[in-house]
C-alpha positions as CSV (number, residue, x, y, z in Angstrom):
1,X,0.0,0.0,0.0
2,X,3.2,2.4,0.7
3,X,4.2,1.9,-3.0
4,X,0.5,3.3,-4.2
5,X,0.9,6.3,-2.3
6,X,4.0,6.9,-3.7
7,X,3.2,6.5,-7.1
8,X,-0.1,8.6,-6.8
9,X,1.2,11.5,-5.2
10,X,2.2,14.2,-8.0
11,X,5.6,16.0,-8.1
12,X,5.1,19.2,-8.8
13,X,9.5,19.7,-9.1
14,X,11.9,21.5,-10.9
15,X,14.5,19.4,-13.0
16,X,17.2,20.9,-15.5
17,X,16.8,20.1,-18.8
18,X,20.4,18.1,-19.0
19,X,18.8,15.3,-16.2
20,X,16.6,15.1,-18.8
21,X,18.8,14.8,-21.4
22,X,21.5,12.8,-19.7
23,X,18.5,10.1,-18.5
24,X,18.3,9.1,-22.6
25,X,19.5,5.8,-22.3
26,X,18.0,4.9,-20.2
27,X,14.3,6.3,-20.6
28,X,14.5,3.8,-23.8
29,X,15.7,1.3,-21.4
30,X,12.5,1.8,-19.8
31,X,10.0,2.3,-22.2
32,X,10.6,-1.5,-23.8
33,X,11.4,-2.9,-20.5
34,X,8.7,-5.4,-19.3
35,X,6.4,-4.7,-16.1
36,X,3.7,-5.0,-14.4
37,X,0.7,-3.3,-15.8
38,X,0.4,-1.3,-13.2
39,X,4.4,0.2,-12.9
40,X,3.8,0.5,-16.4
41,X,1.3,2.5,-16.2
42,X,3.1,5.0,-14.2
43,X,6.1,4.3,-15.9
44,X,4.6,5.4,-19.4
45,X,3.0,8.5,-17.5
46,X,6.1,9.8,-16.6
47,X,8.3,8.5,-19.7
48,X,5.4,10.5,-22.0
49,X,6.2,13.8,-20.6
50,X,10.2,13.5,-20.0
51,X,9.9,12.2,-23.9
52,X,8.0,15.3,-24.7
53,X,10.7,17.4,-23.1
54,X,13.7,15.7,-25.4
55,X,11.3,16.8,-28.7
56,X,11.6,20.0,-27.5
57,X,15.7,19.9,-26.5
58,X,16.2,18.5,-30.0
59,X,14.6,20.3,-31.9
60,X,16.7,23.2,-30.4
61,X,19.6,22.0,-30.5
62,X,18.6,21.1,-34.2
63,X,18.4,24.9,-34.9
64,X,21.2,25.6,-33.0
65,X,23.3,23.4,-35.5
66,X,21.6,25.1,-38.5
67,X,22.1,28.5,-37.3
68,X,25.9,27.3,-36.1
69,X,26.7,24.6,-38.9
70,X,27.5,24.8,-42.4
71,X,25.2,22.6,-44.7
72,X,26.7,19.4,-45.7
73,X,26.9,17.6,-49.7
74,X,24.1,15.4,-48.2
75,X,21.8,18.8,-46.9
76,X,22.2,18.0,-43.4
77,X,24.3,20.5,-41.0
78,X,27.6,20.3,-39.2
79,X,28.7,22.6,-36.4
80,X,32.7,23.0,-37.6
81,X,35.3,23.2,-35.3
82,X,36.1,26.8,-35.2
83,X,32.5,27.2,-34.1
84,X,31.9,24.5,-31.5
85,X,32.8,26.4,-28.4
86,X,30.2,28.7,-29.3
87,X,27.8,25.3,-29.9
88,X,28.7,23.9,-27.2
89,X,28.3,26.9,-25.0
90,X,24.6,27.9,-26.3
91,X,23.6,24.2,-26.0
92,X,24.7,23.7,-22.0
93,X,23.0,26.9,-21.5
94,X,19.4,25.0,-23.1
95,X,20.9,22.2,-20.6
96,X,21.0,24.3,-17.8
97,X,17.3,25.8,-17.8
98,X,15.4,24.6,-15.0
99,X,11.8,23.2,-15.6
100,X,9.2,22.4,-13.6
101,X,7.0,19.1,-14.1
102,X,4.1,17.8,-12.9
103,X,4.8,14.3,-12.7
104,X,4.5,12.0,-10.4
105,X,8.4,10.0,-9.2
106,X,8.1,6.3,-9.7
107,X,8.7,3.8,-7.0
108,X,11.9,2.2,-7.2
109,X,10.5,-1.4,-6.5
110,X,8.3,-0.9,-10.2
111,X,11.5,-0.4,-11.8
112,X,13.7,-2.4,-9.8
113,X,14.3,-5.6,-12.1
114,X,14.8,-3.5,-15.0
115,X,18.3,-4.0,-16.0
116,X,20.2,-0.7,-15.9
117,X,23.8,0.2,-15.8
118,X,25.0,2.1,-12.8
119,X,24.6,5.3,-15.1
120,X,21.4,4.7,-16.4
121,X,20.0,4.1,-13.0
122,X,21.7,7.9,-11.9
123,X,20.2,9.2,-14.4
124,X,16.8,7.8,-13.5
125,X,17.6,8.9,-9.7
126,X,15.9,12.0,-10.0
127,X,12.6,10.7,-11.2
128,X,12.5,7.6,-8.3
129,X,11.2,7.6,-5.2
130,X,13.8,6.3,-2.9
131,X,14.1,2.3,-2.5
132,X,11.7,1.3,1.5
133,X,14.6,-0.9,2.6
134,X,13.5,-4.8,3.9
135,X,15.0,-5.8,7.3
């Protein structure tokens, strides 16, 4: 019943655009992983609107490697060298922006036998509710 609660109870936090960003892996991880219908449910919730938020820091940093980039032979854009500092400066800025979502953190124990690498699970940190710990 402790796990219900936590699920249900919306997080109404701010997260920086780069957790988002940096939680790529494994948000893919997630969103073929099998579950229970009911962590998936929760699980799709959240992976819907952290998804939406990667549209959106693509297609950003999409213009930002037109506006920076020189078009390529095969019409697609390259940031060159002599311009990736400034790239790379514009595009931690985006990463920097803090957001706030309404979602609601997932319980550790829906994701827990998910396979994830000590990274991937990091990167999931800030969307988890902390593991209850058994005797």
């Amino acid at each position: 019943m402790a796990t219900k609660k936590k699920e249900e109870k919306a997080d109404s936090k701010r997260y920086t655009l780069r957790q988002i960003w940096n939680a790529q892996a494994a948000i893919n991880k997630l969103a073929s992983a099998d579950m229970p219908v009911k962590s998936a449910y929760w699980v799709h919730k959240l992976l819907k609107r952290l998804m939406a938020e990667l549209e959106e820091i693509n297609t950003q940093r999409e213009s930002l490697v037109k506006k920076l980039g020189v078009e390529q032979a095969d019409r697609t854009f390259a940031v060159q060298q002599d311009k990736l500092g400034e790239f790379l400066t514009e595009f931690n800025a985006l990463l920097d922006t803090e957001i706030k979502l309404d979602v609601r953190a997932i319980a550790f124990e829906s994701v827990e036998n998910v396979q994830l690498t000590p990274a991937e699970f990091g990167s999931l940190e800030a969307f988890l509710t902390q593991p209850t710990l058994a005797d």
